[in-house]
VEXMARSE-540529 format. One record per atom (N, C-alpha, C): x, y, z; residue in one letter; atom name. Coordinates in pm, whole numbers. Example, Ala and Ser with C-alpha at 12.3 -4.5 7.8 and 13.67 -1.06 7.14 Angstrom:
2
- 1319,-569,780,a,N
- 1230,-450,780,a,CA
- 1320,-330,780,a,C
- 1285,-225,708,s,N
- 1367,-106,714,s,CA
- 1290,3,787,s,C
//
This chain:
224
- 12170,13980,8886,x,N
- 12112,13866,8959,x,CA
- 11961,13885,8970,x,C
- 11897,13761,8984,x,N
- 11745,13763,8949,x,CA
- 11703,13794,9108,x,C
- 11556,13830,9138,x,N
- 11523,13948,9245,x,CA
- 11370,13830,9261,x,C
- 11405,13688,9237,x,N
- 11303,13622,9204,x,CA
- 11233,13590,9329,x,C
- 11141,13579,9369,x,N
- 11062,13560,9525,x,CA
- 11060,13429,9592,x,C
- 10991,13375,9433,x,N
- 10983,13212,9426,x,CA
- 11085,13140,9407,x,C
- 11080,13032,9526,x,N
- 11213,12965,9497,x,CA
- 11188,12824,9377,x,C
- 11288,12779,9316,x,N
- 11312,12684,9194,x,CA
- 11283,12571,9247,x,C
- 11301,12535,9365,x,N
- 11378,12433,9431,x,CA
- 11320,12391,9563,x,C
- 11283,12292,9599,x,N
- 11280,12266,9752,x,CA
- 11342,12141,9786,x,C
- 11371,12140,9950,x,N
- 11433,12006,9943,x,CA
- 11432,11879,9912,x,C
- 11524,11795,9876,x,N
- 11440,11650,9864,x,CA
- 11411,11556,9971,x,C
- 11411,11405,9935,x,N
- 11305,11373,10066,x,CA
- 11461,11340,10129,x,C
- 11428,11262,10258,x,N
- 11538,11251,10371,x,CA
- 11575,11135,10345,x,C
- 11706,11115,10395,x,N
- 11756,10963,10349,x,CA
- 11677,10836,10421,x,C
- 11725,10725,10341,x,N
- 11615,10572,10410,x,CA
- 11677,10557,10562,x,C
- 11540,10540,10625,x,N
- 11601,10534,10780,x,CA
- 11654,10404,10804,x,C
- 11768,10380,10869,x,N
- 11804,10242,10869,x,CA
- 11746,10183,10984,x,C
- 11717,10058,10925,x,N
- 11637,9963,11010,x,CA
- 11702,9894,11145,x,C
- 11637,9891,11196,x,N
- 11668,9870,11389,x,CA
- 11628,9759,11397,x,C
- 11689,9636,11399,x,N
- 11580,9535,11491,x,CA
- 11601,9507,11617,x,C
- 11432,9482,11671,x,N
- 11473,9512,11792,x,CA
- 11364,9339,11854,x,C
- 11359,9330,11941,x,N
- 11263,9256,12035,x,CA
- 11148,9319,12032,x,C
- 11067,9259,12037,x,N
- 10919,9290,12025,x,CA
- 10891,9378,12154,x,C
- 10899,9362,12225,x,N
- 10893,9475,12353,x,CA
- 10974,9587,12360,x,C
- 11110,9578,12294,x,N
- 11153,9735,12274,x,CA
- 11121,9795,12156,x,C
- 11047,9718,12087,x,N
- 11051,9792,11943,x,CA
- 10847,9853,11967,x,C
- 10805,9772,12089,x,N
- 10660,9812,12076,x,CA
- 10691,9950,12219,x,C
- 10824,9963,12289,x,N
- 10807,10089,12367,x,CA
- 10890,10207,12240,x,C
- 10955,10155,12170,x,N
- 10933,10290,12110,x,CA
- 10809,10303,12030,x,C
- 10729,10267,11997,x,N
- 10575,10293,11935,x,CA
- 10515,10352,12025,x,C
- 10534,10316,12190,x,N
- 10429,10388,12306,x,CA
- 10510,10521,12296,x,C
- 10647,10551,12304,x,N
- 10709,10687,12304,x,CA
- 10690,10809,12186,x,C
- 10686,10728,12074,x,N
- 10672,10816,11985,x,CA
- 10536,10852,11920,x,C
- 10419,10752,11996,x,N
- 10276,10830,12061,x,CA
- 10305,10924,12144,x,C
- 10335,10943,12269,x,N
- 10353,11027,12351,x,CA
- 10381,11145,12258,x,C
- 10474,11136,12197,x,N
- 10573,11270,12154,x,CA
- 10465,11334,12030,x,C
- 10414,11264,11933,x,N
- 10313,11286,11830,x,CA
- 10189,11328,11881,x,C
- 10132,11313,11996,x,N
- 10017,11369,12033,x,CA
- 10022,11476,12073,x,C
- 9880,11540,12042,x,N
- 9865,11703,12082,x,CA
- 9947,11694,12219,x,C
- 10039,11838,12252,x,N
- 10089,11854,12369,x,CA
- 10009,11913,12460,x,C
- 9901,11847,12528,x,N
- 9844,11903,12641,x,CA
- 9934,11947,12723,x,C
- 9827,11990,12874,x,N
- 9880,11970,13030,x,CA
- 9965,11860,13061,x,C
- 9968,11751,13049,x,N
- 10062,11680,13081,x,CA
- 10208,11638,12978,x,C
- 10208,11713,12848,x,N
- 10323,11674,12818,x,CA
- 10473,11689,12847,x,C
- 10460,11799,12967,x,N
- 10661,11783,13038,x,CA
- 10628,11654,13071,x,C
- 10530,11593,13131,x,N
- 10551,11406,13191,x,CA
- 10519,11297,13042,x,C
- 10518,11344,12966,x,N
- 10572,11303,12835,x,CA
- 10682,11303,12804,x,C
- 10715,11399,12801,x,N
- 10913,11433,12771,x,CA
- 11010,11371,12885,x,C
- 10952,11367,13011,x,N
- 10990,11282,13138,x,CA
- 11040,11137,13076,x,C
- 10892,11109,13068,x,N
- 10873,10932,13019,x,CA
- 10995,10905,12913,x,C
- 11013,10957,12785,x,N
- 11093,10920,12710,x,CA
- 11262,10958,12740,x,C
- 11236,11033,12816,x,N
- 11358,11081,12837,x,CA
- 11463,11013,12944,x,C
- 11377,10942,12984,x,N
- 11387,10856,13144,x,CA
- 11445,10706,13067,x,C
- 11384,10679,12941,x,N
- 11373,10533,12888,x,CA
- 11490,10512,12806,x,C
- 11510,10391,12779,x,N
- 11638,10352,12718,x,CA
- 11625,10340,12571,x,C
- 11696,10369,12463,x,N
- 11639,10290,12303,x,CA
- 11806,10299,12246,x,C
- 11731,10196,12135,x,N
- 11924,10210,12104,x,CA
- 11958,10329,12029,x,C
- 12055,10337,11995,x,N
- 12117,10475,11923,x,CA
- 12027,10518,11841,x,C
- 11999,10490,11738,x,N
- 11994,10579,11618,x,CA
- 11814,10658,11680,x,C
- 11770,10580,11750,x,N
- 11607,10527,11779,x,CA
- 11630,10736,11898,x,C
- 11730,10661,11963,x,N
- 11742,10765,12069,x,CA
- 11807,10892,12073,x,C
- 11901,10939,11963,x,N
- 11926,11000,11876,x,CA
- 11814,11089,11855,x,C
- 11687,11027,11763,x,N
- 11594,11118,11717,x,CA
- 11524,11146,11885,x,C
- 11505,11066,11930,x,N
- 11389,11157,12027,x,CA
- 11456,11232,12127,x,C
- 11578,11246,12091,x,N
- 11657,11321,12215,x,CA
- 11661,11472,12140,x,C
- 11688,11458,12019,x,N
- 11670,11589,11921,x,CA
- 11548,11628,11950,x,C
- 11413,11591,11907,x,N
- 11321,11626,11937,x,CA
- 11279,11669,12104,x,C
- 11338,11640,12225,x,N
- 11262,11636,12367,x,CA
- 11421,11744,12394,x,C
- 11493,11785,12314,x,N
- 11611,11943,12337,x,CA
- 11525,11981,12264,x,C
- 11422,11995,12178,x,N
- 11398,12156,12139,x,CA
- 11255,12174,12181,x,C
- 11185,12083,12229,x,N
- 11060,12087,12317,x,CA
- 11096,12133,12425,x,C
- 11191,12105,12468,x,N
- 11214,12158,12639,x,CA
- 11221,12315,12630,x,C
- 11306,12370,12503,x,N
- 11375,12495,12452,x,CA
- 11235,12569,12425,x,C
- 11133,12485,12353,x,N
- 11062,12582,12288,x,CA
- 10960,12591,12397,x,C
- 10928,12509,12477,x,N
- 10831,12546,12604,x,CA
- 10686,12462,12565,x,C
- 10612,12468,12628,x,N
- 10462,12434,12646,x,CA
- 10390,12495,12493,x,C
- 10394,12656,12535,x,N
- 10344,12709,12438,x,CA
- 10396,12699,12275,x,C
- 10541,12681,12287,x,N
- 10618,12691,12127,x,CA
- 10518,12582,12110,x,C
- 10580,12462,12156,x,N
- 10535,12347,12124,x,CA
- 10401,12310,12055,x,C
- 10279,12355,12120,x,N
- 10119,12364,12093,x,CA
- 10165,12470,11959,x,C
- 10180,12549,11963,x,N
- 10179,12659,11836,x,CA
- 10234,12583,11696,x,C
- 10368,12508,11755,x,N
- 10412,12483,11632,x,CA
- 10328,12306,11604,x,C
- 10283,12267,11675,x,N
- 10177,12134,11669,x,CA
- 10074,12207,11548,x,C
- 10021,12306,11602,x,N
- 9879,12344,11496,x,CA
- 9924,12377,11353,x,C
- 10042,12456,11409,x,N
- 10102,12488,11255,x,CA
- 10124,12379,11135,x,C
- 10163,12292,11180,x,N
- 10257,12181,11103,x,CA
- 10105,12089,11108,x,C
- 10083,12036,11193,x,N
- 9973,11955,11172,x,CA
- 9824,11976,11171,x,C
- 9788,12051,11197,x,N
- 9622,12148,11202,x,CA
- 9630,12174,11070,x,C
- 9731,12314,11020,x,N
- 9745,12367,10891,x,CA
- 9778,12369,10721,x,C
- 9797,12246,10771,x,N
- 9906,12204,10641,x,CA
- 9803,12067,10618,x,C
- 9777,12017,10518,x,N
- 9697,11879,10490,x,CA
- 9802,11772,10448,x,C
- 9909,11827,10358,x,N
- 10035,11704,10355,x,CA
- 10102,11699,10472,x,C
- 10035,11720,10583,x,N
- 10104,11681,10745,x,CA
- 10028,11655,10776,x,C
- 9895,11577,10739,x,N
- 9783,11494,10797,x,CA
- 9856,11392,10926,x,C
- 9774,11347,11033,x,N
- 9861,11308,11112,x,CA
- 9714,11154,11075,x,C
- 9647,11194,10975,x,N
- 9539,11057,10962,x,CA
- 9584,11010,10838,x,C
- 9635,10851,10847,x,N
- 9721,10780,10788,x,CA
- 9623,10777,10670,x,C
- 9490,10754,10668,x,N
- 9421,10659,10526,x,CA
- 9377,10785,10437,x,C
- 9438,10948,10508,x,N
- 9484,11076,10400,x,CA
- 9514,11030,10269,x,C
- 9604,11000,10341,x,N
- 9692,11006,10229,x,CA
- 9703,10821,10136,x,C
- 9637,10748,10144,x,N
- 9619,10661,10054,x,CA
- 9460,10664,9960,x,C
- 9345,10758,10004,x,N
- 9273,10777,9957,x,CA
- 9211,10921,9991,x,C
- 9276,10998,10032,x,N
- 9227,11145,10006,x,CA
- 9102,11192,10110,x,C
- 9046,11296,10066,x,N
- 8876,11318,10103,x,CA
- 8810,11261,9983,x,C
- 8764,11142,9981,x,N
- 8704,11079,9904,x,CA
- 8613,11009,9964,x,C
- 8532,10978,9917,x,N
- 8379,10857,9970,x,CA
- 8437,10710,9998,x,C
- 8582,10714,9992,x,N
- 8645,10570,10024,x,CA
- 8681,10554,10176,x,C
- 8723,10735,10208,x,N
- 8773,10754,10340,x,CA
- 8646,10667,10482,x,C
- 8543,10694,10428,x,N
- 8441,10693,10512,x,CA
- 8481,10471,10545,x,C
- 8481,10399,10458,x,N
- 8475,10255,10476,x,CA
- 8635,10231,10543,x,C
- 8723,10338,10445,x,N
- 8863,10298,10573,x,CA
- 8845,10349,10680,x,C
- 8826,10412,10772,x,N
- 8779,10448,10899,x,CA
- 8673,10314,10971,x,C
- 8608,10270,10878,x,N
- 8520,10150,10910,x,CA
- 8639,10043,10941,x,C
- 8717,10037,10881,x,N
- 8804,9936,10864,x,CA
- 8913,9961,10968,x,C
- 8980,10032,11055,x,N
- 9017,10075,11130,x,CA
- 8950,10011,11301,x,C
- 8829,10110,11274,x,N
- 8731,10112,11389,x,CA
- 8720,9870,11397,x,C
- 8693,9852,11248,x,N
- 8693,9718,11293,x,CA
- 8776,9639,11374,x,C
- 8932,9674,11311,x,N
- 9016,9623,11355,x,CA
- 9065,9595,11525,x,C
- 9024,9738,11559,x,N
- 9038,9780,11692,x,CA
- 8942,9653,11763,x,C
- 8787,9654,11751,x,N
- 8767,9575,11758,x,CA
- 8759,9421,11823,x,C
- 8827,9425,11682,x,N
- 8865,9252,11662,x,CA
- 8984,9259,11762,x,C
- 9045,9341,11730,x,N
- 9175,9347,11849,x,CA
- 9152,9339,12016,x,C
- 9013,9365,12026,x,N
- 8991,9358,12190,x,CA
- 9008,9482,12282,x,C
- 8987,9587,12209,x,N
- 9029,9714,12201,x,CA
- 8892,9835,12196,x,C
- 8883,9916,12268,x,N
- 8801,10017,12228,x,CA
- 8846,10095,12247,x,C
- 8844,10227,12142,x,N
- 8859,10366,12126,x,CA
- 8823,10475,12228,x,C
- 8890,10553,12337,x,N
- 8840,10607,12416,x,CA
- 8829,10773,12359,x,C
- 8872,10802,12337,x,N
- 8890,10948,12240,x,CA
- 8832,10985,12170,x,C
- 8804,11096,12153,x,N
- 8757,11136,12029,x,CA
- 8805,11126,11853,x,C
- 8933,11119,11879,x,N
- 9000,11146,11742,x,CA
- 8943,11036,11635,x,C
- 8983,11058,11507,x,N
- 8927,10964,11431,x,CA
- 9060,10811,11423,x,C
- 8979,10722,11397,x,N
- 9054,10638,11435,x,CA
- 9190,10619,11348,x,C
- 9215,10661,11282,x,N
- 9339,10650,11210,x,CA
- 9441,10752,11242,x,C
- 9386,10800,11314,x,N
- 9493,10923,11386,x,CA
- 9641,10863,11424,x,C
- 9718,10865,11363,x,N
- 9875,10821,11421,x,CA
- 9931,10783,11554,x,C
- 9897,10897,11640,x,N
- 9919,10864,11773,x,CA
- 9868,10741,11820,x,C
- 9697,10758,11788,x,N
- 9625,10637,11841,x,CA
- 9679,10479,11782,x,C
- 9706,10486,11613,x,N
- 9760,10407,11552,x,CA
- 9889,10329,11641,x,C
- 9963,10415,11707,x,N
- 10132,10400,11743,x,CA
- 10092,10345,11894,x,C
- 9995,10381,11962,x,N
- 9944,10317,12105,x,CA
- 9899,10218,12109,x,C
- 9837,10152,11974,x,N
- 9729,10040,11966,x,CA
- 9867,9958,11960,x,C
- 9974,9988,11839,x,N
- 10056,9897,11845,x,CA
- 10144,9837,11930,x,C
- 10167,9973,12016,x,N
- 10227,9961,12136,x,CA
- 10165,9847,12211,x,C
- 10077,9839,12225,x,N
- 10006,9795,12342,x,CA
- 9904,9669,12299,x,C
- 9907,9604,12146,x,N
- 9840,9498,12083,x,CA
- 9955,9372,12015,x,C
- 9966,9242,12068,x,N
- 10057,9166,11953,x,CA
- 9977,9086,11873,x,C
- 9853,9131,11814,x,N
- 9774,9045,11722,x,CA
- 9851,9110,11585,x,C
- 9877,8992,11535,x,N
- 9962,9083,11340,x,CA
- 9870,9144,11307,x,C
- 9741,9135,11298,x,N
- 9643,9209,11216,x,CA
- 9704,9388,11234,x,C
- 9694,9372,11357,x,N
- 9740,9488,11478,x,CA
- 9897,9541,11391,x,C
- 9995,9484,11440,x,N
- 10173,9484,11399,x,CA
- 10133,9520,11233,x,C
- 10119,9461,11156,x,N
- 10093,9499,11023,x,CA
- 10046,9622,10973,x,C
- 9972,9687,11027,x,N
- 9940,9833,10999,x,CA
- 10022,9947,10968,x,C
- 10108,9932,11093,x,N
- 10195,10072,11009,x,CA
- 10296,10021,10912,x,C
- 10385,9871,10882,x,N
- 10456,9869,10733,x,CA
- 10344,9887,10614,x,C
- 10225,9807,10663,x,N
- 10108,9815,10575,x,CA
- 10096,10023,10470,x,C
- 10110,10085,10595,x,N
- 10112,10235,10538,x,CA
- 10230,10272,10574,x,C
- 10299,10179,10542,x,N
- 10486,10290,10531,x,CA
- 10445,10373,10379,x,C
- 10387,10417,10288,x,N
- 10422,10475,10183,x,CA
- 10343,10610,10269,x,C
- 10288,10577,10321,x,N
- 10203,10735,10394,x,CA
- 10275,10769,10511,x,C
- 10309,10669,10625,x,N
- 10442,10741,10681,x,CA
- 10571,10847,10601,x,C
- 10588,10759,10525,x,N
- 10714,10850,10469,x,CA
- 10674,10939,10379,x,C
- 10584,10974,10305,x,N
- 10492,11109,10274,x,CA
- 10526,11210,10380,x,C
- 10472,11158,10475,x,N
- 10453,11264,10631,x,CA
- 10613,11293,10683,x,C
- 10664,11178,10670,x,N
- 10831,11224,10691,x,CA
- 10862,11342,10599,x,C
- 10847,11318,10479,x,N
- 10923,11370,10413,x,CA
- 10886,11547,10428,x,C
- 10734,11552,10451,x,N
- 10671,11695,10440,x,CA
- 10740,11736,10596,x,C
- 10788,11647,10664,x,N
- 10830,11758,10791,x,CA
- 10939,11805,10733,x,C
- 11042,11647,10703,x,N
- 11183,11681,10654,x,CA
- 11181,11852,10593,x,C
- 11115,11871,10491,x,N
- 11100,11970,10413,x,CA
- 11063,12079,10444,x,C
- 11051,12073,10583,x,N
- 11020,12202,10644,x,CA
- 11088,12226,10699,x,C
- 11175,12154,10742,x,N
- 11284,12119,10849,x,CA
- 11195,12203,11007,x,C
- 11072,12050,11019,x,N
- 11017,12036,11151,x,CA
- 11097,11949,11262,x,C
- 11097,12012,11379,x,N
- 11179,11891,11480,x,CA
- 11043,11778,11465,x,C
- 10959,11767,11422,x,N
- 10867,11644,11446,x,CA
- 10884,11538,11333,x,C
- 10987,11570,11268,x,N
- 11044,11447,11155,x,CA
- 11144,11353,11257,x,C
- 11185,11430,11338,x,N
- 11260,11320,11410,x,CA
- 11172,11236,11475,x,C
- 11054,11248,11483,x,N
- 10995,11119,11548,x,CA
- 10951,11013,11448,x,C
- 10921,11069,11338,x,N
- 10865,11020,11209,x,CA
- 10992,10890,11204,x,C
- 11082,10982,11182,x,N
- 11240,10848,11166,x,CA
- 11239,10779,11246,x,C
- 11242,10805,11391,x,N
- 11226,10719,11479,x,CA
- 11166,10572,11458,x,C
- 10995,10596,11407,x,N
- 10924,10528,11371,x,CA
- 10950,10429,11253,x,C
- 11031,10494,11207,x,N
- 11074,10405,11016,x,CA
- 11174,10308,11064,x,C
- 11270,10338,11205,x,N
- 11341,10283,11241,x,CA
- 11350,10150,11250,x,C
- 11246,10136,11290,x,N
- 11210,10035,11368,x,CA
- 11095,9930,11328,x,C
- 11033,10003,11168,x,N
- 10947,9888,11074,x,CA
- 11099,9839,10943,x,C
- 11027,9734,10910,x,N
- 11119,9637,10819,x,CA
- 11167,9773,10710,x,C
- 11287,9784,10666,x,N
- 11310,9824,10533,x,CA
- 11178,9828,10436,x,C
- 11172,9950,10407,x,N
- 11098,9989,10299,x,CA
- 11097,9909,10128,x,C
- 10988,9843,10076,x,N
- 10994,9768,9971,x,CA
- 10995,9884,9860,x,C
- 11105,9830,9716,x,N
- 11075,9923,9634,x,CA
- 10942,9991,9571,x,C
- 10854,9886,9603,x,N
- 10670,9884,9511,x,CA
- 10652,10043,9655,x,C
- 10644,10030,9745,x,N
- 10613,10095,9839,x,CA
- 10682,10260,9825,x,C
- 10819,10264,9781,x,N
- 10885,10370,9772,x,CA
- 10886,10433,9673,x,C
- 10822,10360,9574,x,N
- 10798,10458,9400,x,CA
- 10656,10473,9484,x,C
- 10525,10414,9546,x,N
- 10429,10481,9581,x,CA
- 10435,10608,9653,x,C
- 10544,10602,9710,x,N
- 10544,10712,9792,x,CA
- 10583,10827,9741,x,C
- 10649,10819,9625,x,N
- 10749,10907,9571,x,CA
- 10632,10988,9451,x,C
- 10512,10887,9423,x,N
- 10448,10950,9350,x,CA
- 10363,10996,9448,x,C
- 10334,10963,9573,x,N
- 10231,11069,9623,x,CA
- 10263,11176,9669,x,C
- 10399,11215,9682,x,N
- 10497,11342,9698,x,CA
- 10463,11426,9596,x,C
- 10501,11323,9425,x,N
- 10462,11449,9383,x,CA
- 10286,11473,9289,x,C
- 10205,11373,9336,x,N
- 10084,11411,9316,x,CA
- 9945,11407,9389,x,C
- 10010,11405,9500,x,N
- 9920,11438,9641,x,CA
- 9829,11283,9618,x,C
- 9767,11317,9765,x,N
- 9633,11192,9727,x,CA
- 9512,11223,9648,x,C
- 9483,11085,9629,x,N
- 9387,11115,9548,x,CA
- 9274,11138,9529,x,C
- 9182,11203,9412,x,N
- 9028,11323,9492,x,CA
- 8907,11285,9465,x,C
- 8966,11124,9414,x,N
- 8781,11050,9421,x,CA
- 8865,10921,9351,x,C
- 8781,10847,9441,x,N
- 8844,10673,9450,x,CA
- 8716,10573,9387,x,C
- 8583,10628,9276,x,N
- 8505,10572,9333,x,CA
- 8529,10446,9225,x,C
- 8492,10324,9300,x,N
- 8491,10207,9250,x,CA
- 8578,10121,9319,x,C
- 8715,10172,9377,x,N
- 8804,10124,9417,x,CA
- 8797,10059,9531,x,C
- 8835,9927,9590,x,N
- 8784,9870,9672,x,CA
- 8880,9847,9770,x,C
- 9024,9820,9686,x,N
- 9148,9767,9790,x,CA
- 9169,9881,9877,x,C
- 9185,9778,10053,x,N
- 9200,9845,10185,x,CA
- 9388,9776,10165,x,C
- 9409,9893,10269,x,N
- 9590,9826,10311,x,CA
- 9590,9751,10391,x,C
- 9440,9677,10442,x,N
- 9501,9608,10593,x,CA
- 9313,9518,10534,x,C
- 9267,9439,10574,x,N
- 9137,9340,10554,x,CA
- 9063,9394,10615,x,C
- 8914,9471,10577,x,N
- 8819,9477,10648,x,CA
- 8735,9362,10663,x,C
- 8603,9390,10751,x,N
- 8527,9302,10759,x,CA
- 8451,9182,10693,x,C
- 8432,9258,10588,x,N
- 8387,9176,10455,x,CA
- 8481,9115,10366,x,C
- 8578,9143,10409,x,N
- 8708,9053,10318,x,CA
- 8808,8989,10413,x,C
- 8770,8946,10567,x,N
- 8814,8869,10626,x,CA
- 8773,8727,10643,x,C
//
């Protein structure tokens, strides 16, 4: 028998999350919950795990965040922060900044961030944080908490970079894929154009210079 180190093989991606429909108000509190759960775990996240844990969602929705808020409780304050940096600090295919992974570190990144920051915006909205604006969490709060479509459209808009990020937890087998599903739950079924994108950015990462390329996933300023 071979004494080989390297493995042949890693897992594949996770099955299609089945779609939830829900009412616009339960489908925008699981977007506020599964911010909560996706953001760095400060000082206050046991009243994070409170909040969701306290709230109602339907099965499949509640399912994942109940998996996820048993092994947060298990792993403590500290697991928790440790394994946050690990998975998302360390790793770049666990970018938790969505326009990563549709244009890379490239000179394109700089106008999607523009395009972001606009939206917010136009949305009636200002950024209190530091993070950059495409940061997920912030992404999943705006929606929570915005019903302009410009707004709602964003995350099916980057379902091929959601499920990138699913899939790299799946594959680690992180408890923070269960929030990822959560999230898939509850946007429309995944289009095939969207799921061969995704499937090729699995296996050829994003990409490492965009220049010329103009198309945004969502209308910036100049093309509204």
């Amino acid at each position: 028998m071979s004494n080989r180190t390297r493995p042949r093989f890693s897992k594949a991606v996770p099955p299609d999350a089945t779609y939830v429909e829900l009412p616009m108000e339960a489908r925008r509190q699981v977007l506020m919950a599964a911010s909560l759960l996706l953001d760095y775990p400060g000082a206050d996240f046991s009243r994070r795990l409170d909040a969701v844990e306290e709230s109602s969602f339907p099965a499949p929705v509640a399912a994942c965040f109940s998996r996820f808020c048993d092994w947060a409780r298990e792993a403590g304050q500290r697991g928790v922060e440790v394994s946050f940096v690990a998975t998302f600090d360390e790793r770049r295919k666990c970018a938790l900044e969505l326009s990563y992974y549709a244009v890379g570190d490239t000179r394109q990144r700089g106008q999607t961030l523009l395009a972001f920051r606009e939206l917010y915006r136009r949305a009636g909205f200002e950024q209190l944080g530091g993070e950059l604006p495409d940061y997920l969490p912030v992404v999943l709060e705006l929606c929570a908490k915005c019903e302009d479509p410009a707004v709602t459209d964003v995350l099916p808009a980057h379902r091929d970079a959601l499920e990138v990020l699913r899939t790299a937890l799946f594959q680690l087998d992180s408890p923070w894929e269960s929030i990822l599903t959560a999230i898939c739950h509850v946007l429309p079924p995944i289009e095939q154009e969207a799921k061969q994108r995704y499937h090729n950015l699995i296996r050829q990462g994003p990409p490492s210079e965009l220049v010329g390329i103009t198309d945004l996933p969502f209308p910036t300023k100049a093309r509204s």
